[in-house]
N, C-alpha and C positions, 0 to 999 in steps of 0.2 A: 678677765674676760676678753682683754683687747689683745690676749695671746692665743685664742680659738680654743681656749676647751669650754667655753658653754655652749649651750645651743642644741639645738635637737640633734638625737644622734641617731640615725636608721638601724634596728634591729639586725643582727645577722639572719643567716637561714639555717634552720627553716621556720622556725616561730619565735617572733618575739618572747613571750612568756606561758605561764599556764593558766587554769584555773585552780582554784583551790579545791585539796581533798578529792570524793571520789570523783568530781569533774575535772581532774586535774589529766591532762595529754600528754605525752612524750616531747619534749621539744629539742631533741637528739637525733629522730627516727627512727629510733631501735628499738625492738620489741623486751620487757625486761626479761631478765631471767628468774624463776620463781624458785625460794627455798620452801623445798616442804619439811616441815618439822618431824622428827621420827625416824621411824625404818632402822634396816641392819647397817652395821657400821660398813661404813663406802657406800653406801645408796644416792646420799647427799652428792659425793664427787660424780659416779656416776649418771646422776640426772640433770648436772649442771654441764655435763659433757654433748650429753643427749640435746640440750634444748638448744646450746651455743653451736649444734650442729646442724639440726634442723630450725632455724627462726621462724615464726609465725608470721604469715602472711599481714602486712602492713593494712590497716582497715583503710578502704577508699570513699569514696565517694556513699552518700547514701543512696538507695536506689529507690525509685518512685514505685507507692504502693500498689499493686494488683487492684485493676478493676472487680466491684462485688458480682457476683454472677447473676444472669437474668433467670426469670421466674424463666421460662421456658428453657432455661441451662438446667434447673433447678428442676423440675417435672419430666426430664428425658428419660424414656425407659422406664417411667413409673405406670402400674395398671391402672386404670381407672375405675371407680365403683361402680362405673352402667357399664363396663366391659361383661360378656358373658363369663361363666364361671369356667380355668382351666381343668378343671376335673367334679365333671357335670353328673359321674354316679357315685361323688364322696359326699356324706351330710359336712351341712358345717357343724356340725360338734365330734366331727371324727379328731379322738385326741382328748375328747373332754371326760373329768371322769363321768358326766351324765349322757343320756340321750344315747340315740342309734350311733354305729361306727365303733372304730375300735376305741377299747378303755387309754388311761394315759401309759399303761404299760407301751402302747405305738410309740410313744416320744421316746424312750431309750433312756429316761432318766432314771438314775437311783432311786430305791425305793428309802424310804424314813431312815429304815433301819441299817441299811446297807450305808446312808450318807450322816449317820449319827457316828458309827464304828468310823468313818474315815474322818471327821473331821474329831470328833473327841477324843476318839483313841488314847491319842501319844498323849493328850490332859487329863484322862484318866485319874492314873495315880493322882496328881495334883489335886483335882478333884475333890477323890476319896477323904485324902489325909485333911484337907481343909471341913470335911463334912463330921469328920470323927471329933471337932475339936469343939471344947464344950460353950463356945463365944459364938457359934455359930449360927444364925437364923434359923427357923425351922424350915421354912421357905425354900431356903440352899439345900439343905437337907434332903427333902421332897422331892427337887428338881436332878441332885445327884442319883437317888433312888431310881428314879423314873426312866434317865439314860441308861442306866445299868439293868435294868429289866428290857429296854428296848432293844439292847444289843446281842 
């Protein structure tokens, strides 16, 4: 000890150490380079070319959070319930399938049958075959019957 090597010894730069695992930091400066598992042969070389050419941007400083927005940021441009009505010869039930105004065919939506064929279609067959088989609930059965008449 009386020949200088004990005693505190100052860190280089740029960080003394890490943390451990996933809080562990870079303490080289360098961004790593990531291997991704897989792909066609040479994808590896070439993605390891790619990244060692463009490096990701070094993370800085944290930045302080966004003020939350005021009720009045929050209510701008919204209509209010005592406001008069913008369309004073529409019922409100225009859209509804009840009451005066047009039915919901005005909304532009699929009908049942039009949005049963586009969403079960392509499960169809699946369906079927699962319905024909003799472990089958009667249930499932009923409910495959039902779509196949609806469409």
């Amino acid at each position: 000890m009386a020949n200088g090597h004990g005693g505190y010894r100052k860190p280089t730069n740029p960080a003394p150490v890490s943390g451990p695992g996933a809080h562990s930091k870079r303490t080289d400066g360098k961004q790593p380079i990531m291997d991704v598992p897989g792909g066609n042969y040479g994808d590896r070389q070439d993605l390891s070319q790619l990244q060692a050419g463009a490096p990701l941007p070094q993370q800085g400083p944290l930045s302080t959070p966004a003020q939350p927005a005021t009720l009045a940021q929050l209510t701008q441009g919204l209509t209010p319930l005592s406001a008069p009505s913008a369309n004073p010869g529409e019922p409100v039930t225009n859209g509804a399938a009840l009451g005066p105004g047009a039915g919901t065919s005005a909304l532009g939506l699929p009908t049942p049958n039009q949005q049963n064929a586009s969403d079960f279609g392509r499960y169809l067959p699946l369906l079927i075959d699962r319905a024909q088989k003799d472990d089958t609930p009667q249930a499932f059965k009923n409910v495959v019957r039902q779509l196949i008449a609806s469409m």
